[in-house]
C-alpha positions in Angstrom: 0.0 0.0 0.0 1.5 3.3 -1.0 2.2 5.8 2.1 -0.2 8.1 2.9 -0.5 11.3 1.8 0.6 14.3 4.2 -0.8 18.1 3.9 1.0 21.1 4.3 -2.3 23.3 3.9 -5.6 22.6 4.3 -7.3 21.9 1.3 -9.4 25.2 -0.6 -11.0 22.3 -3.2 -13.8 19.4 -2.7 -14.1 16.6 -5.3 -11.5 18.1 -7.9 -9.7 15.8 -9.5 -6.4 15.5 -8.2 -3.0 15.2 -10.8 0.2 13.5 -9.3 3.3 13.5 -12.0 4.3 10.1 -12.7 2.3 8.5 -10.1 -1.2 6.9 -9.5 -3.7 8.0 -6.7 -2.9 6.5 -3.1 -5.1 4.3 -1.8 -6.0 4.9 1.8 -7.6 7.7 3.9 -5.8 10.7 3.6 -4.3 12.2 6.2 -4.6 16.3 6.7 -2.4 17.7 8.6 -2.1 21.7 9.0 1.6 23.5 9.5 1.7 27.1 10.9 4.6 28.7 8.8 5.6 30.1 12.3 5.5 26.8 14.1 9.3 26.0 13.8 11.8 27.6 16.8 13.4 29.6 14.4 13.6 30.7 10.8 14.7 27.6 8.6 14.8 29.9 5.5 18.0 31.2 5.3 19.6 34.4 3.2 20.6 33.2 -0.1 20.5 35.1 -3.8 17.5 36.2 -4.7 16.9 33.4 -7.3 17.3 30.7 -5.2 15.6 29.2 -2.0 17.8 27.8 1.3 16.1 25.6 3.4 17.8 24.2 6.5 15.9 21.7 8.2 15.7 22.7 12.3 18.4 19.6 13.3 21.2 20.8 11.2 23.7 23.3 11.3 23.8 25.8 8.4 26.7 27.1 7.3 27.6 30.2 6.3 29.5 32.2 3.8 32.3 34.3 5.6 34.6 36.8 4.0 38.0 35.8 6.1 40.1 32.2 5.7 43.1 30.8 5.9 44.3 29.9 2.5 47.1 27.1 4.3 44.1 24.9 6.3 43.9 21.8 4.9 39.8 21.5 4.1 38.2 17.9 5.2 36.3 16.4 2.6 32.3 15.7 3.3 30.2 12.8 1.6 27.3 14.2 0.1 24.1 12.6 -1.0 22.2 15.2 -3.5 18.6 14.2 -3.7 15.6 15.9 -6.2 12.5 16.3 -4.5 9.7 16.0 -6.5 9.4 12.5 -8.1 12.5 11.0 -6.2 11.8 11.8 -2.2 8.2 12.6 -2.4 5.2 12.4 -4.9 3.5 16.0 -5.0 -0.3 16.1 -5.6 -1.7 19.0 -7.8 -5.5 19.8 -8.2 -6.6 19.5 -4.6 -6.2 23.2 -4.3 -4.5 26.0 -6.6 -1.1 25.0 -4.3 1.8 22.6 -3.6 0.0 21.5 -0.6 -0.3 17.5 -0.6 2.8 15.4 -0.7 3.8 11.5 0.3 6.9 9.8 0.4 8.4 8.1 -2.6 7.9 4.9 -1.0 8.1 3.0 2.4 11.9 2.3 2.0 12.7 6.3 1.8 13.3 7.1 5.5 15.3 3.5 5.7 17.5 4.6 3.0 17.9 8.2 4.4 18.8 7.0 8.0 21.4 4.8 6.2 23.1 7.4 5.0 23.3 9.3 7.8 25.5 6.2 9.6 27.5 6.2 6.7 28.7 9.6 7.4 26.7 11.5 4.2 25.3 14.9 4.2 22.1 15.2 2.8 21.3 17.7 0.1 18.2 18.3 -1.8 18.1 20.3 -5.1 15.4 21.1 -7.1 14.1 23.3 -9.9 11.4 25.1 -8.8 10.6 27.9 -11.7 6.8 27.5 -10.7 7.7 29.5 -7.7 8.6 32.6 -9.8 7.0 35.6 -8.6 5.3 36.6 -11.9 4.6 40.2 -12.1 1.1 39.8 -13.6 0.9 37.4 -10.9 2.5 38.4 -8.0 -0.6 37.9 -5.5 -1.0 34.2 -6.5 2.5 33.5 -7.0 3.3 34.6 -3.7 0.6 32.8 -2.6 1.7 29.6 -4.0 5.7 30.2 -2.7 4.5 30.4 0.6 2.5 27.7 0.6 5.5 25.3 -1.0 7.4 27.0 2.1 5.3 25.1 4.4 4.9 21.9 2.4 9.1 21.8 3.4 8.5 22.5 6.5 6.4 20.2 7.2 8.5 17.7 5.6 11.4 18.4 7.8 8.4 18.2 10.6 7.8 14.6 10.0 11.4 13.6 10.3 13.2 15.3 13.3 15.7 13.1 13.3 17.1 13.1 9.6 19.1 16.6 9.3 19.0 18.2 5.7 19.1 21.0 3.6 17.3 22.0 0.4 18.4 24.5 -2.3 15.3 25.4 -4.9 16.3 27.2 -8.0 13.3 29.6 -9.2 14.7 31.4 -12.3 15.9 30.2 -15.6 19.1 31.2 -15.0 23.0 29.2 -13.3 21.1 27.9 -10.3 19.4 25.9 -12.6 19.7 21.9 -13.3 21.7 20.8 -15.0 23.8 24.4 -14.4 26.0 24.1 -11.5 25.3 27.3 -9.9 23.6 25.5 -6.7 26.2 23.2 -6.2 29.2 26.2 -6.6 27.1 28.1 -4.0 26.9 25.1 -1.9 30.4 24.2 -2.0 31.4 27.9 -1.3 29.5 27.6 2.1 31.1 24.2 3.1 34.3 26.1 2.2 33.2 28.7 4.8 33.4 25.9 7.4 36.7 24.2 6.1 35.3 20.9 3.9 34.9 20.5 0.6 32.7 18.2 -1.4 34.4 14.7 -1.5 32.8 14.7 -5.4 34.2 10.6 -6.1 32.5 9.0 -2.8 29.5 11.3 -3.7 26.2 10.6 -5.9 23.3 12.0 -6.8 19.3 10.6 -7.1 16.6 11.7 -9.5 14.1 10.8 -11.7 14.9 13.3 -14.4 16.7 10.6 -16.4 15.8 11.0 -20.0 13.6 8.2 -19.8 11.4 8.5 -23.2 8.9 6.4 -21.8 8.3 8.3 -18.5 5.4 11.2 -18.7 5.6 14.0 -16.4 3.0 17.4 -16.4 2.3 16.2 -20.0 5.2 15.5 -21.6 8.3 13.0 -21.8 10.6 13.2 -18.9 13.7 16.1 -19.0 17.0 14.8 -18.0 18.4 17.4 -16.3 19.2 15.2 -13.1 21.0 13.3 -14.8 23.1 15.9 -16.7 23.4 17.5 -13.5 25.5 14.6 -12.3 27.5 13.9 -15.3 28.6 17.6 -15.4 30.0 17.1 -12.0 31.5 13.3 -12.9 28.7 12.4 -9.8 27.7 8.5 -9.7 23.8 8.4 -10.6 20.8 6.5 -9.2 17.1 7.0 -10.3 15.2 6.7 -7.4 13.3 3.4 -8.3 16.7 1.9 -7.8 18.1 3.4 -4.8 15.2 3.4 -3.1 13.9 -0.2 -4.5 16.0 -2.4 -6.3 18.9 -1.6 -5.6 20.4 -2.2 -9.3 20.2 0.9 -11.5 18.2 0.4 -14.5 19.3 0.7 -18.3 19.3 4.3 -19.4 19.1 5.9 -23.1 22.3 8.4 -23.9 21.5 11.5 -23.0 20.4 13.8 -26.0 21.2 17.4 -26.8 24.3 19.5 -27.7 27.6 19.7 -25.4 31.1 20.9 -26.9 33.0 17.7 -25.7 31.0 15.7 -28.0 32.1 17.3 -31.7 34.8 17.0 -33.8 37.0 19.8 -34.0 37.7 20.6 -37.4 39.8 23.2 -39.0 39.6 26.4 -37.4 39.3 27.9 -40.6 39.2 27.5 -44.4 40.0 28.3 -47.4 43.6 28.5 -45.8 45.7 29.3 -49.0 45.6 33.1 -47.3 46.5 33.2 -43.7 44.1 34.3 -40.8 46.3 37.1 -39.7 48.6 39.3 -42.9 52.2 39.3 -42.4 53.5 41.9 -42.7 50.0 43.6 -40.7 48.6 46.4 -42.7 48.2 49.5 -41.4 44.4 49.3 -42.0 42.0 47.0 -42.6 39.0 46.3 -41.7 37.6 42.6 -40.9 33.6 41.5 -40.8 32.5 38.9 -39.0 29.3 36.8 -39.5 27.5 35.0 -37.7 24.6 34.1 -35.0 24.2 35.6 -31.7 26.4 33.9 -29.0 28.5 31.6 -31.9 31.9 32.6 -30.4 32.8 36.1 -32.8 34.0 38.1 -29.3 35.8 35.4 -28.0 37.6 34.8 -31.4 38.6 38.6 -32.1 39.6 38.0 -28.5 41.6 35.0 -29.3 43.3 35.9 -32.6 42.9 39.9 -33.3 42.9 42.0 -30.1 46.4 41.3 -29.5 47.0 42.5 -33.2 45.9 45.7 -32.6 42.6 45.6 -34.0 39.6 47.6 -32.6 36.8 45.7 -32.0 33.6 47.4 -32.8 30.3 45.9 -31.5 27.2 46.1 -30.6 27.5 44.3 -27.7 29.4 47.8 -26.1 25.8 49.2 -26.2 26.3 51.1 -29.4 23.5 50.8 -32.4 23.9 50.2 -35.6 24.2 53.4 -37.0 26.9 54.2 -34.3 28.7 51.4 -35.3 29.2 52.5 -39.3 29.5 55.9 -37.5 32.3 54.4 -35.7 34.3 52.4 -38.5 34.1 55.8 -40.9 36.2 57.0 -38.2 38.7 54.2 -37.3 39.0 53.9 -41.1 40.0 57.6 -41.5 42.5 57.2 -38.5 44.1 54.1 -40.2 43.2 51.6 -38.0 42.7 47.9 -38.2 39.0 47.0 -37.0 36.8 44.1 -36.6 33.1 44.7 -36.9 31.9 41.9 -34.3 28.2 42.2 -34.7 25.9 39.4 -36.7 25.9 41.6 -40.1 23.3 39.2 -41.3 21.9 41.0 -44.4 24.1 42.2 -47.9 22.4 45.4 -46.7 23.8 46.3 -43.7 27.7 44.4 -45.1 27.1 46.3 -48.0 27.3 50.0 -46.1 31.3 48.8 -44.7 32.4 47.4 -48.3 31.3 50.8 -49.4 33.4 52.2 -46.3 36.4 50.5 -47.3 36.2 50.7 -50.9 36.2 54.9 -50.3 39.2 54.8 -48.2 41.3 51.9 -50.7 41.4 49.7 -47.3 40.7 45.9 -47.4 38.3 44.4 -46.4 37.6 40.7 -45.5 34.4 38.6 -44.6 34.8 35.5 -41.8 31.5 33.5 -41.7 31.5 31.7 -38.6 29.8 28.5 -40.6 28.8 26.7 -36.9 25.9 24.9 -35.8 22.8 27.2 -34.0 23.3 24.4 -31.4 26.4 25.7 -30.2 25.3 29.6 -30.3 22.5 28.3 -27.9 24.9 26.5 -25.6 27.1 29.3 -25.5 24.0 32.0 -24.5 23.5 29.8 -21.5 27.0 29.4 -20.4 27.0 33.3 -20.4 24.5 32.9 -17.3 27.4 31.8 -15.0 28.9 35.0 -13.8 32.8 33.8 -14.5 31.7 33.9 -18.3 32.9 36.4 -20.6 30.0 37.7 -23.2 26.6 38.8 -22.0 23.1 36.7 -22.1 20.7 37.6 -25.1 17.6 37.3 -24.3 15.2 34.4 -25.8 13.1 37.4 -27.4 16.7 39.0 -29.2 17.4 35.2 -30.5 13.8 34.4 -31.9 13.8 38.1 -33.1 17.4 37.0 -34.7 16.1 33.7 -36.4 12.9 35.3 -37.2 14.8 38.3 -39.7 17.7 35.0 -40.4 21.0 35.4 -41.8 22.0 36.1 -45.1 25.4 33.6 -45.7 28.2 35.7 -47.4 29.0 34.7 -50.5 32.6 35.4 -52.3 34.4 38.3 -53.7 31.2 39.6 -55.3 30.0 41.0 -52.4 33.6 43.2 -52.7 35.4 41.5 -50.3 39.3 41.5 -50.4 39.8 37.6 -50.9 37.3 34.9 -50.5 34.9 35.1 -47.3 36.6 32.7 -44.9 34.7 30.3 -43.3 35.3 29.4 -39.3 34.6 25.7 -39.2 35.7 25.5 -35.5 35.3 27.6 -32.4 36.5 25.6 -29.6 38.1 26.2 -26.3 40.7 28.7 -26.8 42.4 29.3 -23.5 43.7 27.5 -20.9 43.5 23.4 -21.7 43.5 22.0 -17.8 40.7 24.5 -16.7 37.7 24.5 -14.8 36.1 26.9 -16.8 36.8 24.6 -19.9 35.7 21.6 -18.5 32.1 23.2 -17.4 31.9 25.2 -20.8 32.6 21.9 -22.3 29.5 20.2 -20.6 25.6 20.2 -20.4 24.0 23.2 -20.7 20.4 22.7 -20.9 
């Protein structure tokens, strides 16, 4: 018999039909069960940035992020168990009232297992995405509404099991805090660090039922995997929670689909090569266009190849409009300078205004299309999320506006380019090889 259902809130609906994700109805009386939000000694919620929710259950010891260490202590390493929430400790019920307000445990062997690891030394910590909880401003009544009534539903939780310590860290924005992002767990680790331990990442492992499992339906559509990437971005061991809470014995999973860097083959950075990417000897002006979609790499190659060349980078990007910008290169041009124009330049129209540029000051003028997939533009507009990233977020609304006008490929020397438009086959990592910030560029975005 499955476990019986506990309530946060007291149910505002009679007779609607209720919707559980991925689960069937309980059999059983329900239990109700009401939670004042005050009822707790003190203040489980603790301060944390604004798009994400800390949650210390009353029998652990939060730590916290201080501003003073000693770079020579030696920081002991702490076993963590990372747990989802919904679908993997608890079943959520939806349709008994306009809130999160009925829950149950996964199944009976749940507190066993959690008790378990407790013996074996493990902290317990629960992420989840939680973007329901977003305080809509059209909605900001209900939504806050519905946050606070989540709030209780964890509290309650932690109510019902005094004696198993744990945190929880709820991501409510689309943005690094987000599975399968690792802004929760660089927060995290950042407040262990506070305390002197680290996260002992090999003896640690991570449980959830978002798995990519094609034949699992949740709120209406196939199952995400974003548990799952979650853990292979951090090199965690995995467990859905049918096995770690049943079986015991993990069960055959699909590969995981979508778009991460590590999986392509570099090719050649850039073709035709018969002229080089750089002139020797360096002209004294020039002035190179780049092509290509938002967030395919074009700032971080000028970076790469041209800015220690001397060449001014003119973008967009610095807040300047279009007309600014040809404002701009009339006057670089006139100075002699070498410039890259690092904007999308999508139509002959607007490449056709700096030919014309060029052309009246008898300057060259060459075209680099950066011929990538749209896969890795949108990889790289996510990666800008993390605040270590160079390059700023676009917006969904800039991209669809983007794909919506589309891109015009440059063709050859018609156009009046110099030489023939080269083509960027490749923009990998360029940077330090044995990096952090390669390895988590490298992985799953989304």
């Amino acid at each position: 018999m499955d476990p019986i259902l506990k309530s946060s809130t007291t149910s505002t609906s009679t007779g609607s039909a209720s919707k559980r994700a991925g689960t069937e109805s309980s059999q059983g009386a329900m239990k109700k069960k009401k939670l004042k939000v005050n009822s707790l000694d003190a203040s489980p919620w603790q301060p944390s940035p604004p798009s994400l929710l800390h949650f210390v259950s009353p029998s652990s010891s939060p730590p916290t992020i201080t501003t003073s260490s000693s770079s020579t202590i030696s920081l002991d390493s702490k076993k963590i168990a990372f747990l989802d929430l919904d679908g993997t400790l608890i079943h959520t019920t939806y349709g008994a009232s306009d809130y999160l307000d009925e829950w149950r445990w996964f199944n009976d062997n749940v507190l066993v297992e959690l008790r378990r690891l407790l013996a074996e030394d493990f902290l317990l910590v629960l992420v989840s995405n939680q973007a329901g909880l977003r305080l809509d401003a059209h909605q900001q009544t209900r939504m806050s509404q519905r946050r606070s009534a989540w709030k209780i539903k964890i509290e309650s939780i932690a109510e019902e099991i005094p004696d198993i310590p744990f945190q929880l860290f709820a991501a409510i924005e689309y943005d690094h805090y987000r599975k399968p992002m690792l802004g929760t767990f660089d927060y995290y680790s950042q407040l262990l660090q506070a305390e002197d331990f680290h996260v002992d990442l090999p003896n640690s492992f991570f449980v959830g039922d978002m798995a990519g499992r094609p034949n699992r339906i949740g709120f209406g559509k196939p199952q995400g995997d974003e548990d799952r990437k979650w853990a292979a971005n951090l090199g965690l061991k995995f467990h859905t929670p049918e096995a770690f809470f049943g079986s015991g014995e993990n069960e055959r999973l699909p590969p995981l689909s979508g778009f991460r860097p590590r999986d392509l083959k570099p090719g050649p950075l850039f073709t035709p090569t018969s002229t080089p990417l750089i002139p020797s000897p360096l002209p004294s002006c020039e002035v190179v266009l780049f092509v290509g979609e938002i967030g395919i790499g074009k700032s971080h190659f000028h970076r790469s190849f041209f800015e220690d060349e001397g060449y001014v980078q003119v973008s967009q990007n610095d807040g300047l409009s279009l007309e600014q910008c040809v404002s701009s290169v009339k006057n670089l041009v006139a100075e002699g300078k070498r410039i890259v124009v690092d904007n999308t330049n999508r139509s002959r129209e607007i490449r056709a205004v700096y030919v014309a540029i060029a052309k009246k000051h008898s300057v060259p003028i060459r075209c680099f299309y950066f011929n990538l997939p749209s896969s890795l533009a949108k990889h790289n507009n996510i990666y800008r999320l993390y605040p270590s990233a160079q390059g700023d977020h676009v917006s969904r609304e800039e991209i669809a506006s983007f794909k919506t006008a589309g891109l015009q490929v440059p063709v050859g020397i018609e156009e009046g380019w110099s030489e023939e438009v080269k083509s960027i086959g490749w923009v990998g990592w360029i940077g330090e090889e044995d990096s952090e910030e390669k390895r988590r560029w490298e992985g799953w975005m989304s």
